[in-house]
C-alpha positions in Angstrom: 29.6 105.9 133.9 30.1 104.7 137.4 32.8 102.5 138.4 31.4 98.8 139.5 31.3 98.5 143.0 33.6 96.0 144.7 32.1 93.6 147.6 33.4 94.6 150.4 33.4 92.2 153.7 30.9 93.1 156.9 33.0 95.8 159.0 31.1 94.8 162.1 32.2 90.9 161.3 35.9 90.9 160.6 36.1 87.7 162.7 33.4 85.4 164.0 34.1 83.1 166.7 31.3 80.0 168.0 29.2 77.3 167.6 27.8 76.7 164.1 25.3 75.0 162.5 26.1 74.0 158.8 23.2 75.2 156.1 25.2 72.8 153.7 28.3 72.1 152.6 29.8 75.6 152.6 27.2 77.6 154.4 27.6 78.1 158.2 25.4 80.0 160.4 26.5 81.8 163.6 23.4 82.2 165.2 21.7 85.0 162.9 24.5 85.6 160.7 25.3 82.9 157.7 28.9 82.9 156.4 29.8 81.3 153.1 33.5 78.8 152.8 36.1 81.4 151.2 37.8 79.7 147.9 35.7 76.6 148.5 32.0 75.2 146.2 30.8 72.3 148.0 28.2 70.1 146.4 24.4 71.7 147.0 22.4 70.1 149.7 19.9 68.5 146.8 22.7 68.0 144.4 22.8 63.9 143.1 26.3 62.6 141.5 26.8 59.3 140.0 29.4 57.0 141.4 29.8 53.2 139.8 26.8 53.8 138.1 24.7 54.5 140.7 23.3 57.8 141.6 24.1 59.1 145.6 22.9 62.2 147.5 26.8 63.5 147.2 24.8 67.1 148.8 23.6 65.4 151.2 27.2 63.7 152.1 29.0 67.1 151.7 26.8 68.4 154.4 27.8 65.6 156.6 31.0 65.4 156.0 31.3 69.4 157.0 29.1 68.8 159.7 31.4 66.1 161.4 34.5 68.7 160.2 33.0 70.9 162.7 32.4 68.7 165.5 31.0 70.4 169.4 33.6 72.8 169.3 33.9 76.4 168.2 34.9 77.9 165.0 36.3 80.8 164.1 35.7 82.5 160.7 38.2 85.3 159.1 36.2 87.0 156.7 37.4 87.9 153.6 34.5 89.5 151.6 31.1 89.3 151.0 29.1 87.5 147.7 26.6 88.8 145.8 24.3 87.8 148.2 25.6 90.1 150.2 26.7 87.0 152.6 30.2 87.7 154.1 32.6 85.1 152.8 35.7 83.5 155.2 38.1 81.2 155.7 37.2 79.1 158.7 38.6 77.0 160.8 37.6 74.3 163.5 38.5 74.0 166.8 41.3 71.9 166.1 42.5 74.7 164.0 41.8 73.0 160.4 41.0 74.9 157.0 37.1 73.6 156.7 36.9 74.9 153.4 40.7 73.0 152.1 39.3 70.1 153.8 36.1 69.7 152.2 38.0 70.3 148.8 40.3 67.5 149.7 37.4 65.2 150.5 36.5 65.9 147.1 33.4 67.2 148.6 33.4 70.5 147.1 35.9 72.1 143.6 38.2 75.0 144.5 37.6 78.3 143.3 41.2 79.4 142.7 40.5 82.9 141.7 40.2 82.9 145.9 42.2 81.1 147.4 44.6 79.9 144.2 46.4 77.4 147.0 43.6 75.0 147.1 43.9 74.0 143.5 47.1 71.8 144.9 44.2 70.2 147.4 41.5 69.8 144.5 44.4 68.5 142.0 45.5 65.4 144.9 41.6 65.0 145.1 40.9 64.6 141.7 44.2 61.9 141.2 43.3 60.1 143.9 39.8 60.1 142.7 38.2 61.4 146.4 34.8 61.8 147.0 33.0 63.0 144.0 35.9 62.7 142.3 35.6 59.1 142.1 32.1 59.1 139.9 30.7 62.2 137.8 29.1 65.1 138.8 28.3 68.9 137.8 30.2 71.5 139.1 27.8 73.2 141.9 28.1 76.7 140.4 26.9 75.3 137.1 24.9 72.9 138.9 22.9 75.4 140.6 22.5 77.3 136.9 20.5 74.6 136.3 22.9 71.8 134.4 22.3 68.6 135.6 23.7 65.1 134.3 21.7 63.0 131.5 20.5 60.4 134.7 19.3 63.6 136.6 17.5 65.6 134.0 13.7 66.0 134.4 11.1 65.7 131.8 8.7 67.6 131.5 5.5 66.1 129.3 2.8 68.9 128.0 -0.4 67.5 128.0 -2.2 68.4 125.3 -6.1 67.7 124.5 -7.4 66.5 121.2 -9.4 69.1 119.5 
């Protein structure tokens, strides 16, 4: 039996360097090339939480709150691997020189995945405390969340009709 085969990153993109356009909250594309936030889930582009009892578009708010991380300038993008869907993964950093996937963590915009990067779950835990974000209301984690798991106000019902015979 073979061995399983290890992602490996993109040898012609160790490094990417430019202007980006965010997909969502930890998607950016360079031009042709998307690039998926290293160590870092944000909250999916559709994905509803519930803060104070109401329910937000906290996707919608994790894509601009990665959007205004990134600003006019360039990024640059160290890439570390590459996912399943054979998307390279990276740290990245803004012109300014910040982490934008630590700092979308500590917004409490997206949950660290420590088995990455295990120095964000410092960031996430201060998050979480100071209740940040999603932090401060519920909300699925966007791995399970985009398995389909949703929260009691979000779940659809779907109603068979059926025809009297």
């Amino acid at each position: 039996m073979a061995a399983p085969t290890v992602a490996c990153a993109d040898p012609v993109y160790d490094e990417l360097f430019g202007k980006v356009r965010p997909v969502d909250g930890d998607t950016l594309e360079f031009g042709f090339k998307r690039v998926d936030l290293w160590g870092a889930d944000a909250l999916e582009r559709f994905q509803r939480c519930v803060l104070n009892g109401q329910t937000t578009a906290c996707g919608a708010d994790a894509w601009q709150v990665i959007t205004n991380l990134i600003g006019t300038g360039n990024v640059t993008c160290k890439v570390q691997g590459m996912n399943r869907y054979k998307r390279n993964m990276a740290i990245c950093r803004n012109a300014s020189g910040m982490d934008i996937g630590q700092a979308m963590i500590a917004r409490g915009m997206a949950v660290a995945r420590t088995d990455e990067m295990p120095s964000y779950a410092r960031v996430e835990s201060s998050a979480k405390q100071s209740r940040t974000g999603a932090w401060a209301g519920e909300f699925i984690d966007p791995l399970l969340w985009r398995r389909g798991d949703r929260l009691p106000e979000h779940q659809i019902k779907i109603h068979r009709w059926q025809r009297d015979e």
